[in-house]
C-alpha positions as CSV (number, residue, x, y, z in Angstrom):
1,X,27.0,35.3,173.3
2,X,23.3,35.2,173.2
3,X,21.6,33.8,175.8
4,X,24.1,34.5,178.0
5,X,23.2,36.1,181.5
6,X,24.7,39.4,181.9
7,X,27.0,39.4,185.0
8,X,25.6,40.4,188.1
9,X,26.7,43.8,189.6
10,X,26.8,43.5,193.5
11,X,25.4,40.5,195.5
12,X,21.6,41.4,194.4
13,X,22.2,43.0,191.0
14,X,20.7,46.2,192.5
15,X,22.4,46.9,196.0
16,X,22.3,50.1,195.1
17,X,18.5,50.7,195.3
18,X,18.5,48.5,198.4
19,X,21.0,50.0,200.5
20,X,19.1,53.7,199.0
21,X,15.6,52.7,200.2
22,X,17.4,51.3,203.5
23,X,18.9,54.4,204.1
24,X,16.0,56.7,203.5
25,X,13.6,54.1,205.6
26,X,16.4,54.2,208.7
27,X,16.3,58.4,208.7
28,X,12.6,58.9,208.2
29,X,12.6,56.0,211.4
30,X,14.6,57.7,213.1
31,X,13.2,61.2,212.3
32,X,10.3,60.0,214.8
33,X,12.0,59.4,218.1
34,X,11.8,62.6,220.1
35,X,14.5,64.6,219.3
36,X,16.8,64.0,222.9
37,X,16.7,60.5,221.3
38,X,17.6,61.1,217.6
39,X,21.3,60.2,217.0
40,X,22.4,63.5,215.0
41,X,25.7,62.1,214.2
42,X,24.7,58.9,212.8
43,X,21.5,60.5,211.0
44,X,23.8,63.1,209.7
45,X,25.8,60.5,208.2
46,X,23.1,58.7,206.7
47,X,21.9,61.6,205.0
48,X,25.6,62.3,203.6
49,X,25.7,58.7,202.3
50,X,21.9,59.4,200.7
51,X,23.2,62.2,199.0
52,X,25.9,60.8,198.0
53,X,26.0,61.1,193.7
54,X,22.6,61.3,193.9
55,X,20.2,64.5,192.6
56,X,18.3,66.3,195.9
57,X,15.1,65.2,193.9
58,X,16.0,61.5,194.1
59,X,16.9,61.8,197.7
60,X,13.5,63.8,198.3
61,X,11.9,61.3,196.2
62,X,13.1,58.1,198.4
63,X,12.8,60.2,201.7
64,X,9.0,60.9,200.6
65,X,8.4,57.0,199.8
66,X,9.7,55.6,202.6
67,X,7.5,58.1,205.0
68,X,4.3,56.7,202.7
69,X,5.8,53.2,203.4
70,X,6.1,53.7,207.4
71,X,2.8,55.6,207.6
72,X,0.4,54.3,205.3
73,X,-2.8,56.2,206.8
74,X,-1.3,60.0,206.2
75,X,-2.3,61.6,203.3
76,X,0.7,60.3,200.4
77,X,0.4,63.7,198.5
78,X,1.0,65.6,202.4
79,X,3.7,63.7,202.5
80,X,5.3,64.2,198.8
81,X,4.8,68.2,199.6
82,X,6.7,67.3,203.1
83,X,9.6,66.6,200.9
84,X,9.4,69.5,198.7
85,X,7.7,66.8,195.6
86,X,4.5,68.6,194.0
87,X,1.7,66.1,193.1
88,X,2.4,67.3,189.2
89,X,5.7,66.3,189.4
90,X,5.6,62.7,189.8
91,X,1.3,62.1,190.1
């Protein structure tokens, strides 16, 4: 019993998070074509399967990060108050 690896969940142990970040990455991508360009139907999607047993905070949260990670020379808190996140919230 000790010393004994606990199974893993999924093929990474936290496909969860990846597929999440992936998600939110892939909207806030596709958020930037110009808008005759922007598949509504797919995007719409994608934001069903983000909020998908998740709080709107979390999804907020991962929409705001992923925005930071695409654009690293806009202003992070802009961004955070872009997705409705106030810099005393999370810092």
């Amino acid at each position: 019993m000790w010393g004994e690896l606990m199974p893993k969940k999924g093929v990474t142990g936290h496909d969860g998070w990846v597929v999440t970040e992936a998600l939110a990455t892939a909207l806030v991508a596709l958020e930037q074509l110009p808008p005759k360009h922007q598949p509504q139907a797919h995007m719409d999607d994608i934001r069903k399967l983000l909020a998908d047993g998740r709080e709107p905070a979390a999804v907020s949260l991962h929409l705001a990060q992923a925005k930071c990670r695409l654009f690293p020379d806009l202003d992070r808190l802009e961004i955070y108050r872009e997705y409705g996140i106030s810099s005393d919230e999370y810092g």
